[in-house]
C-alpha positions in Angstrom: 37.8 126.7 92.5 38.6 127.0 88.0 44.8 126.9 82.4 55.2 123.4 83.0 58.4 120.5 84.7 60.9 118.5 84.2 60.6 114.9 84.8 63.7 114.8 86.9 62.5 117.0 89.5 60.3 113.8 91.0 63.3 112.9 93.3 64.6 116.8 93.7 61.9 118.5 95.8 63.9 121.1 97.3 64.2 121.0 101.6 64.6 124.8 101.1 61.6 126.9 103.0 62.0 130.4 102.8 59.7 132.3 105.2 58.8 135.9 104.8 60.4 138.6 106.8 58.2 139.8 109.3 55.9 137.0 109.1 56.8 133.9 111.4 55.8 130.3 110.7 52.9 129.0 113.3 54.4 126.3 116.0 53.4 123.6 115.3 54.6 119.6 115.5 57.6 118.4 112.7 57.2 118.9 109.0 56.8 115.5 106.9 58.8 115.4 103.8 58.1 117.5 101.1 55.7 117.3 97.9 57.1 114.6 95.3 56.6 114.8 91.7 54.7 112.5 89.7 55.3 112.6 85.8 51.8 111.5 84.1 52.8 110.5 80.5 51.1 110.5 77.6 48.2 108.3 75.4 51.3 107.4 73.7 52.3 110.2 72.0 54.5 113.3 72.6 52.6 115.9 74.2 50.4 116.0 77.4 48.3 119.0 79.0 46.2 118.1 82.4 43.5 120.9 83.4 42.2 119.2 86.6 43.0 117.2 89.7 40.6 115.4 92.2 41.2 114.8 96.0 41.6 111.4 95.1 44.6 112.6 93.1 43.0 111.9 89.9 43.9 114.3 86.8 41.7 114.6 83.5 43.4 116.6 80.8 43.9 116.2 77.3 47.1 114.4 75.8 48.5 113.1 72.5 48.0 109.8 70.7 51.0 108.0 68.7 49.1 109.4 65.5 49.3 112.6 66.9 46.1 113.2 67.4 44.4 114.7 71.1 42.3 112.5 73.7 41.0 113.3 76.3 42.2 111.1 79.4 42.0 110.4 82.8 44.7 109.5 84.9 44.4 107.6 88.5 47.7 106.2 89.7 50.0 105.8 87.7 47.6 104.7 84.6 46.4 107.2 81.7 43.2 106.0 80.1 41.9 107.4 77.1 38.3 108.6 77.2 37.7 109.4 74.3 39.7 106.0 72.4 37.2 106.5 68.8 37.4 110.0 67.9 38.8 112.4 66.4 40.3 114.7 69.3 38.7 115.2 72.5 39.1 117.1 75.8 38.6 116.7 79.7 38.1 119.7 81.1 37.4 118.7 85.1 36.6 115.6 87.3 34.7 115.4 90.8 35.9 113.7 93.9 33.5 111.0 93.0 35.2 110.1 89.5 32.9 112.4 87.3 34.9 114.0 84.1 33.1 117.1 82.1 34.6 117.9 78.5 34.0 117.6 74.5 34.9 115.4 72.0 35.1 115.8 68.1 33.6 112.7 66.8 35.3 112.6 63.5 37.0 114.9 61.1 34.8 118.0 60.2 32.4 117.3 62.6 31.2 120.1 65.5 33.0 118.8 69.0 29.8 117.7 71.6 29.6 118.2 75.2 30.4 114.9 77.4 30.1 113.6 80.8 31.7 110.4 81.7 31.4 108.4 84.4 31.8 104.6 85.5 33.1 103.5 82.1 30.2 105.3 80.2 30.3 108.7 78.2 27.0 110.9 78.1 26.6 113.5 75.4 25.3 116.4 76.9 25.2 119.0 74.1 25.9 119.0 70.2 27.8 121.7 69.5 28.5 122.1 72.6 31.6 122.0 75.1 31.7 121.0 79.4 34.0 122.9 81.4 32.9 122.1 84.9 31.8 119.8 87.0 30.6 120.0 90.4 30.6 117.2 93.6 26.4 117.2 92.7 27.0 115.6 89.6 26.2 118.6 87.7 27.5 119.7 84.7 28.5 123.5 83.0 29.2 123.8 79.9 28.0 126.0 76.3 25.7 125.0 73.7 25.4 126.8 70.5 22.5 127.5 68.3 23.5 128.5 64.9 19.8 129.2 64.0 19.3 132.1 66.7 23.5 132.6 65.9 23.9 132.4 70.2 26.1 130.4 71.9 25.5 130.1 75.8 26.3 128.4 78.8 24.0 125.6 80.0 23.4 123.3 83.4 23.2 119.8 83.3 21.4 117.6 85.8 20.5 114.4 86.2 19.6 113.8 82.8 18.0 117.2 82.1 19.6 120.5 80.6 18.7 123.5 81.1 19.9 126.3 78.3 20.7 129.8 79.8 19.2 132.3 77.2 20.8 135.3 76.3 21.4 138.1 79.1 18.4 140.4 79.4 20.4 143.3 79.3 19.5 146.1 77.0 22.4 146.3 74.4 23.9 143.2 75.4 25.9 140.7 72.8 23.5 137.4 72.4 26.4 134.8 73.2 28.3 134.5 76.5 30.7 131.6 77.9 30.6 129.6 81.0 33.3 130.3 83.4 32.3 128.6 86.6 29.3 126.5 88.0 29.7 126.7 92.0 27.9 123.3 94.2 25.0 125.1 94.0 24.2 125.2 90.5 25.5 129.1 90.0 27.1 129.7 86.9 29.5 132.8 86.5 29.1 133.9 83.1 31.3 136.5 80.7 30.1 138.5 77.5 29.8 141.8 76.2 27.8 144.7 75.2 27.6 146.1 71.3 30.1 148.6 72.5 32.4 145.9 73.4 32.5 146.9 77.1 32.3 143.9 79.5 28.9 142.1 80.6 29.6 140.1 83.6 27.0 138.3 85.7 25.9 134.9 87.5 22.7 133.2 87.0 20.6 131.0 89.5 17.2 129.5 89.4 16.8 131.4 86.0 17.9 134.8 87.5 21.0 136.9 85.9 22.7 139.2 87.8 25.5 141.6 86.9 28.5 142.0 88.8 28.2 146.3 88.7 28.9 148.1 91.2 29.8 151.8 91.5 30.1 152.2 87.6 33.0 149.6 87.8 32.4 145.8 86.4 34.0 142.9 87.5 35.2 140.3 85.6 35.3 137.6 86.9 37.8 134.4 87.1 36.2 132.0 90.3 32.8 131.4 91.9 32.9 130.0 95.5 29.9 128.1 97.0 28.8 131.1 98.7 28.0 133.2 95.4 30.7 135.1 96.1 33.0 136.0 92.6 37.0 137.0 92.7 38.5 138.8 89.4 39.2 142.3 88.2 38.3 145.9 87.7 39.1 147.6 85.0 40.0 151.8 85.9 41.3 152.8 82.3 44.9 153.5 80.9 45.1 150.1 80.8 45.0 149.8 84.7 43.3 146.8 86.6 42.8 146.0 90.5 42.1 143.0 91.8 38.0 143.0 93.7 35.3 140.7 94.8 32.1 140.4 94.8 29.7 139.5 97.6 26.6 140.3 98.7 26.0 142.7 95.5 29.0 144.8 96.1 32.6 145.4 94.7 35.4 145.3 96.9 38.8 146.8 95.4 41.5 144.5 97.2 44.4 147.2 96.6 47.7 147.1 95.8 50.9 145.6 96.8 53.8 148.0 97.3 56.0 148.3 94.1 53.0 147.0 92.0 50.4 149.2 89.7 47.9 147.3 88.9 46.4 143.4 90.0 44.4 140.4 89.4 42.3 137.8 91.5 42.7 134.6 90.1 40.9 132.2 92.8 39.3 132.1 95.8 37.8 129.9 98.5 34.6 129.5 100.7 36.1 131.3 103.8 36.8 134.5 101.4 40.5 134.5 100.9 41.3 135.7 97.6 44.5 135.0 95.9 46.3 136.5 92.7 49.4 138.7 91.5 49.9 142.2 91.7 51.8 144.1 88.6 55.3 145.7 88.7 53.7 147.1 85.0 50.3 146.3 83.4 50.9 142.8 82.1 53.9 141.4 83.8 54.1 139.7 86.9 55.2 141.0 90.0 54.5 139.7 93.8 52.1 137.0 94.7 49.4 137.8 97.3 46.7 136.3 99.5 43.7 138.3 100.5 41.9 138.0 103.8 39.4 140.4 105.6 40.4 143.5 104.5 44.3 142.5 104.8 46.6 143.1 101.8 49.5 140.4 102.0 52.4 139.2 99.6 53.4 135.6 98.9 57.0 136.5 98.4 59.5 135.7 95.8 63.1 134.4 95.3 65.8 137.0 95.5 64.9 139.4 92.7 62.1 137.7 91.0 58.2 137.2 90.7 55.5 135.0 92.2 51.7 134.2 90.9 49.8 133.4 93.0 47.1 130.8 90.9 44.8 128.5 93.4 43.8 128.5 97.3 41.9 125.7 98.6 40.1 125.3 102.0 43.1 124.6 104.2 44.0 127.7 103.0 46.8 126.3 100.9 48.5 128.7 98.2 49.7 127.3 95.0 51.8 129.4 92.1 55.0 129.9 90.2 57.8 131.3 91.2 60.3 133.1 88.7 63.8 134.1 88.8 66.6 135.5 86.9 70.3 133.5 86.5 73.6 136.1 86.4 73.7 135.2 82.9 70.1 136.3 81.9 68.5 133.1 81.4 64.5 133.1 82.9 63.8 130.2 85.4 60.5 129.1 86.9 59.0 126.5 89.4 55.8 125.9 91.3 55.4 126.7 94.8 53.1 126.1 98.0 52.4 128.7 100.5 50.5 128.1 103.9 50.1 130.0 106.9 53.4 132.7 106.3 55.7 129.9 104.4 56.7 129.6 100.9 57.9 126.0 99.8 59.3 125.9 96.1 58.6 122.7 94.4 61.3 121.0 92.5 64.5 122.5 91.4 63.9 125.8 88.6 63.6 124.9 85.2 64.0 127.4 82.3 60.7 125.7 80.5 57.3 127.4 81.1 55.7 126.5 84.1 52.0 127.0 85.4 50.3 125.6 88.3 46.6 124.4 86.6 44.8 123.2 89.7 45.6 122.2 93.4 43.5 120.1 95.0 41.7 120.0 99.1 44.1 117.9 99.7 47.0 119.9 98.3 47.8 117.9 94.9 49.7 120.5 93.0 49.0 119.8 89.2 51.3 121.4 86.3 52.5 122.0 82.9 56.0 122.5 81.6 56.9 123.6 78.4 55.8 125.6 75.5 52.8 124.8 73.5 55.6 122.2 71.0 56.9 120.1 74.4 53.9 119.9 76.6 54.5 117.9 80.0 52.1 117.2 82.6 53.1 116.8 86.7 51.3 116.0 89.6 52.7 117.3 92.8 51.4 114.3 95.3 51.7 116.2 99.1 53.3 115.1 102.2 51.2 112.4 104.1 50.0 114.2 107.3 51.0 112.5 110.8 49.1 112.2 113.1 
């Protein structure tokens, strides 16, 4: 459970709670104040883009030197150090609760970018050639390797020292490279390629086994692995259609749609199987929000007239997304939004900047960008403390 706002919004989290019709709030004792924002800066120069955030409330992202160049940093209250201080550009991709950050760094100009794992001061290539995307509360690392000499480039598991090199899928026709997209607590990896035809070739490997997500001639691409082996993504049907399914147990199940929607997509789920994503008022564009859970079909909601995207769900069953509206005058506004148990909560006031929700933590940090890819901003959205 794995890619925008406006520094003025810290003190502005709006009181507003819009609940959906038909769908009443639980009882429950009084609300504590609402999330605040947390600007987190840059290395110095202009731009900033955080990918992950620990329980601890730690980010690890990439962010802009005064030179201009891009470090990869990790941020823990209120200070922004810079991991990767000696090279050329580097990247953190994802940190543990314990303070472990996977990603890759470009030693100097021209040179191939290696996989890293830092820890306690101390950086550990991993791979040459190589990149980490994910890592897990073992200590474990996921990332890709290439091998220009067999022209393959493949995920790979790090552990304690030892890596262990996924080969090419054994399956007849398929493409020898594939990327990592997740690596679950157990050491799972959730893996995407394709086929000479170009056709997807989806699968997770464990303990040196691959295994395609196929199902009932459809294949599911997947975006998130939970703990359980269980993968949330999408179906493809044809004429550009898509439906949002999971997979569990070696089966596909088609979530549905959402009234007023065509098509969807499963974008995250957690280890008690709720599944979270958008459905489509047209292939491509976003329409309505929704949460999955036992066979049930529900929508986040949206403000007035516009659209909601449902992004991340962690284990208390917390929602986060963006939320987009229209002005009379035609100008596009967005902000992030946390949904539990019936009850939207917008975040902040809307901006007409980009904004996407990156990660969202157990603990319900809400982490964002704002801004196009010129005016990159990173946010942390630090939750209400809990009473007792």
């Amino acid at each position: 459970m794995t890619t925008r706002l406006r520094p003025a919004l810290g003190a502005g989290v709006l009181a507003l709670v819009l609940v959906l019709a038909g769908t009443p709030a639980l009882a429950g004792p009084p609300r504590p104040a609402g999330w605040t924002a947390v600007e987190l800066g840059t290395l110095g120069g202009a731009r900033t883009t955080p990918a992950a955030v620990n329980d601890r409330g730690q980010v690890v992202g990439t962010s802009q030197v005064a030179d201009g160049r891009w470090h990869a940093f990790l941020w823990d209250d209120g200070v922004m150090t810079d991991l990767t201080p000696d090279a050329q550009s580097g990247t953190a991709t994802d940190v543990s609760n314990r303070g472990h950050v996977s990603g890759y760094v470009q030693p100097a100009p021209g040179e191939e970018s290696d996989a890293f794992l830092w820890r306690d001061g101390t950086t550990t290539v991993l791979a040459e050639i190589g990149y980490g995307i994910v890592v897990n509360e073992r200590g474990q690392v996921g990332g890709g390797v290439a091998k220009p000499e067999a022209w393959s480039d493949n995920p790979f598991v790090w552990t304690a020292g030892t890596r262990t090199d996924l080969t090419p899928p054994p399956f007849p026709g398929a493409r020898t490279s594939t990327s990592i997209i997740d690596l679950n607590r157990g050491g799972t990896v959730l893996g995407l390629g394709e086929y000479e035809d170009d056709t997807d070739l989806a699968y997770v490997w464990s303990a040196g086994v691959f295994t395609e997500l196929r199902a009932d001639g459809l294949v599911l691409r997947g975006t998130d692995l939970n703990d359980r082996g269980h993968v949330a993504g999408t179906v493809h049907l044809g004429g550009g259609l898509r439906e949002a399914a999971l997979w569990r147990d070696g089966a596909i199940t088609r979530l549905g749609l959402l009234p007023g929607t065509v098509a969807s997509r499963a974008l995250a789920l957690n280890d008690q199987g709720v599944v979270v994503g958008v459905g489509e008022a047209a292939p491509g564009q976003p329409g309505t929000g929704f949460v999955w859970q036992r066979g049930a079909l529900r929508p986040i909601g949206t403000v007035g007239d516009g659209w909601s995207v449902a992004s991340d769900v962690n284990e208390r069953g917390q929602v986060a997304g963006q939320l987009g509206s229209t002005t009379a005058d035609g100008t596009a506004l967005a902000q992030p939004f946390v949904w539990q148990r019936g009850t939207l909560t917008p975040l902040g006031a809307p901006t007409p900047d980009d904004v996407t929700v990156v990660d969202l933590s157990e603990k319900g940090h809400v982490v964002t960008v704002t801004g196009d890819f010129l005016a990159e901003r990173g946010v942390m959205w630090v939750p209400p403390q809990r009473r007792s």
